[in-house]
N, C-alpha and C positions, 0 to 999 in steps of 0.2 A: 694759539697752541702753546709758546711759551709759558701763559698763562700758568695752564693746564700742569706744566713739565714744572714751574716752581710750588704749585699747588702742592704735587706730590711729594718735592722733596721735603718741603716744611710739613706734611704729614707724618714723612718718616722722621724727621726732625724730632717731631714734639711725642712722637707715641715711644723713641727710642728711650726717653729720659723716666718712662714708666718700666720700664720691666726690670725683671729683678732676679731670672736665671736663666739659663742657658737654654731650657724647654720653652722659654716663652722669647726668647728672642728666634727661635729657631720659629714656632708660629708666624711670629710678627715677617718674620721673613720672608715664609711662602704666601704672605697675603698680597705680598707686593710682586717676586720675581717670578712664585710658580708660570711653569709658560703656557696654562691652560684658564687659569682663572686670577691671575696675578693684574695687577693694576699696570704694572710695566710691560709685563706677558702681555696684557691687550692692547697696549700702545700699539706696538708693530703691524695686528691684524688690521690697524686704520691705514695702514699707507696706503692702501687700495684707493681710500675715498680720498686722498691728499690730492690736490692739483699736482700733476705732474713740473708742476716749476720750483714747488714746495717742499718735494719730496727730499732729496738730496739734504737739505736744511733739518728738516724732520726726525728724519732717519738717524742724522750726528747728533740732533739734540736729547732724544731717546736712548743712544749707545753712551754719550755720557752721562744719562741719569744714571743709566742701568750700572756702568762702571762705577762711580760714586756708591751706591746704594750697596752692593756686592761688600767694595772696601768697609764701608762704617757697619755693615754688618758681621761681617769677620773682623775686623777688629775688636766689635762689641762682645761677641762671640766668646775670643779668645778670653777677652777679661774678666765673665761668667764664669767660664770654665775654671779660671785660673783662683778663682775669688770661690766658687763651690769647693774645689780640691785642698783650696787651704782651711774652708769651715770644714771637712773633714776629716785632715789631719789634726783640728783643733779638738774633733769630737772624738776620734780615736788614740789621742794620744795617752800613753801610758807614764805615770810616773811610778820608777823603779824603786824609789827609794821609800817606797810605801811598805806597811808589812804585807806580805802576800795575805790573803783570804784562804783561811784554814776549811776542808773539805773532809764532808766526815764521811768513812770508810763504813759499809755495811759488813755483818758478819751472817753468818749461818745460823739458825734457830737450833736451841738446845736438842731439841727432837730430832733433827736433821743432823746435826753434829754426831748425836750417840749413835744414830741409824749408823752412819757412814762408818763409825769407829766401828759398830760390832761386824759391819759387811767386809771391813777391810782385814778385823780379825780370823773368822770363818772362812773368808776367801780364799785366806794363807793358810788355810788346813784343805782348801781341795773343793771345795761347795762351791755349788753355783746359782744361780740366784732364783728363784720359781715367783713369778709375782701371784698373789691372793687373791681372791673375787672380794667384793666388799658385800655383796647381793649373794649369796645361798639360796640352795631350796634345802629341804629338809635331811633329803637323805646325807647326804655330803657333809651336812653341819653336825648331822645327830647318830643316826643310822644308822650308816659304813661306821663311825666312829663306834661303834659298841653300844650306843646309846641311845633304844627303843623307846617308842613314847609312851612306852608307860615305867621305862626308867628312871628312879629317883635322884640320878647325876642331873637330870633337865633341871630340878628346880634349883642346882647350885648356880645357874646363869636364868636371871629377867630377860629375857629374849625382844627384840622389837621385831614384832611379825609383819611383815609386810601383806599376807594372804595368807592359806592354811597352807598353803605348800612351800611359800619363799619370806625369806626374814635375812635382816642384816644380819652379817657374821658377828658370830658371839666369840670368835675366835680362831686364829690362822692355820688351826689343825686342818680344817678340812683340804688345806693345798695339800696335807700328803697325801691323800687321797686321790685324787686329780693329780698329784706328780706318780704315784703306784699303779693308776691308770693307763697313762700312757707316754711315762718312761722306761725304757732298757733297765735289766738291771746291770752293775748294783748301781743304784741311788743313794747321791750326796747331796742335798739339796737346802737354803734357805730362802724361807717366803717372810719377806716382812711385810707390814699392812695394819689399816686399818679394822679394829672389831668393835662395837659395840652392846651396852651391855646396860639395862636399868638400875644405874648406880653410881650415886654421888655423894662424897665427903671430901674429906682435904685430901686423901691418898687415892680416891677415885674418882673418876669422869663417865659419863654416858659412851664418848669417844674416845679410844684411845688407841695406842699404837703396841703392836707384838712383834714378834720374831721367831718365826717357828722354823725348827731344825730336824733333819729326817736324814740318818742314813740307812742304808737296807743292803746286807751284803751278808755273806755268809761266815758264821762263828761271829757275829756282833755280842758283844757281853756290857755288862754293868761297867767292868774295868774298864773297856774303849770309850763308856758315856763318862766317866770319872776321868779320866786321863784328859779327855778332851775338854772337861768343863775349867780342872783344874791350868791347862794351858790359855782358856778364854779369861779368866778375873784376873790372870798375873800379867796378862796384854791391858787390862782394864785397870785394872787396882793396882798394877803393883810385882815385882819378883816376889815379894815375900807374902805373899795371898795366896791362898787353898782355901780349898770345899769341904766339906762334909757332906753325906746325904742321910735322910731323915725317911724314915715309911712314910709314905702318904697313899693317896687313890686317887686315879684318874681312870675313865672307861676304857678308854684307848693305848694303855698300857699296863704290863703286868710282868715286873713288877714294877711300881708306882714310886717316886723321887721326891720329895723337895730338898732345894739345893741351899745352903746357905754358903756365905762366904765368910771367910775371917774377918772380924771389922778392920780396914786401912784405915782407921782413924786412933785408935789404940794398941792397933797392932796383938788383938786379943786379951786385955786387961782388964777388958772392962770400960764405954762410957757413954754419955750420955746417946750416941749415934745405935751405938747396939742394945740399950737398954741395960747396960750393966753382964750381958752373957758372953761377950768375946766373937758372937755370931749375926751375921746378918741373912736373913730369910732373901732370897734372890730369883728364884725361877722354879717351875716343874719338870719334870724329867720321868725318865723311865725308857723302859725296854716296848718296845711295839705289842701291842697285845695280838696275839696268836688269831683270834677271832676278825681281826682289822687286816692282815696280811689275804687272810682266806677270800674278805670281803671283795679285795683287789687281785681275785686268783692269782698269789703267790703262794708258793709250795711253803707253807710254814715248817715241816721238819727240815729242809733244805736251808730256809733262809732267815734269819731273824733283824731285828732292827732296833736303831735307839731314836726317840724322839725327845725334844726341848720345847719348852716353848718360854722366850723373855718377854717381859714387859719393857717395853724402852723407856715409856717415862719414870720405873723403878729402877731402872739403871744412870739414866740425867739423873733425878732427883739425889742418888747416891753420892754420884761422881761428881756434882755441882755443891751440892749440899742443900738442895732447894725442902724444906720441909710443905709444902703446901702445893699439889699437882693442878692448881687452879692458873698458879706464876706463869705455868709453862704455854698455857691459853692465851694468859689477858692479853700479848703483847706489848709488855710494861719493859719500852727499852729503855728503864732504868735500871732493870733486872738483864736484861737480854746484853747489855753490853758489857756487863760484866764476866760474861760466857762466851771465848772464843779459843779454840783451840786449834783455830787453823795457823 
């Protein structure tokens, strides 16, 4: 039995000088002590078959394997541990005197930028926000607007028809419609959003972004859309920026705006931004048309209205100076970084 007891320890001996962390000495360990399947665990289950004259002898030979084996395994143990925790501080260590690793900051997209700039302008006049359907059906986009199908304003917009009844929005008018619906009056509201529309060059996109404006209150006049637009460019452009407005036609109002602003680039002298006219072309506008209140039974002698509507990538483009509305797609942040105004 002797035998047996130095068998074992030269076992643990010779397997201790293999391991190499602290999970495999910890194995090696229960192969030996566990007291169910452990080589030393089964020693004691033999005392039964020991001749009882044996036993006493047995029993002390086996308590001091087990005592030994316990020791060189904790010892072994500790040194593992102590030898992993230092290749760890070796693997985590920091040298300070390094330069730090520069970490580059993201900013807000040009589109997202002017959005937020014209919501925060509008906001501080009393508007609140109507978000847009991107999906219309017809009447809403065309119809309530003033604009029957066999109305000649349809062919100023390529339409993408989704079916005969529903089509992408060709533009953000139709929220006042749906805000005249079923809002209380009076009505101050901005819906910005995506419109769509078959038309591409360097100033236009298939996709792009609006900003439609709707107040409806009683005694609305031209002066209130003039006072308001001239407060909107000098939040944008500038204290020294003013509007003009220009006849034009829209279905859905009467009378019909487009807005120019004073070029902030010349300060109206004259240059290359404005063309040489001191003016920049900026948005539509107008007075609610009479026919479009009725649409939405509101009392038209009672109540009147003014509508806008911005193009936001003509306001980035302006405000950035991006000549080419394709920059503001590609995601070319060599452009994009250029652009932050947060």
């Amino acid at each position: 039995m002797s035998d047996r007891l130095a068998g074992i320890r030269q076992e643990i001996l010779d397997g201790i000088s293999q391991l190499s962390s602290s999970r495999a000495v910890y194995e090696f360990k229960k192969k030996f002590m566990d007291s169910k399947t452990g080589k030393i665990g089964q020693l004691m289950k033999e005392m039964k078959t020991i001749a009882p004259e044996e036993r006493a002898s047995f029993g002390k030979g086996v308590n001091e394997l087990k005592e030994w084996a316990n020791r060189r395994f904790d010892e072994l143990d500790e040194k593992m541990r102590a030898r992993e925790l230092q290749r760890r501080y070796e693997s985590e260590k920091i040298d300070v005197t390094m330069p730090a690793e520069m970490a580059e900051t993201g900013n807000l997209h040009p589109i997202t930028q002017t959005r937020n700039q014209l919501i925060d302008v509008f906001a501080g006049m009393g508007f609140e926000i109507f978000e847009p359907k991107e999906i219309e059906n017809d009447y809403y986009n065309f119809t309530a607007l003033n604009t029957p199908k066999d109305h000649p304003a349809r062919d100023m917009q390529d339409t993408f028809y989704l079916s005969p009844d529903f089509l992408l929005a060709t533009q953000t008018s139709a929220a006042q419609i749906h805000a005249m619906e079923t809002r209380e009056l009076p009505i101050k509201m901005l819906a910005p959003g995506k419109v769509f529309r078959s038309d591409d060059d360097a100033t236009h996109s298939p996709m792009f972004h609006q900003m439609e404006g709707l107040v409806v209150d009683k005694k609305i006049t031209l002066c209130d859309l003039k006072g308001m637009l001239d407060m909107f460019v000098k939040k944008m452009y500038g204290e020294g920026t003013t509007t003009r407005l220009r006849p034009s036609y829209f279905p859905f109002t009467e009378p019909s705006v487009e807005v120019d602003v004073s070029c902030f680039e010349c300060g109206g002298k004259g240059c290359k931004l404005c063309k040489g006219t001191g003016w920049i072309e900026i948005l539509g506008a107008g007075i609610v048309n009479k026919k479009v209140l009725e649409n939405c039974g509101i009392d038209s002698e009672e109540y009147s209205g003014l509508a806008f509507g911005i193009g936001i990538e003509r306001v980035a483009m302006l405000k950035y100076g991006i000549d080419n509305i394709k920059l503001l797609f590609e995601s070319d942040l060599r452009v994009l970084r250029q652009i932050d105004d947060n």
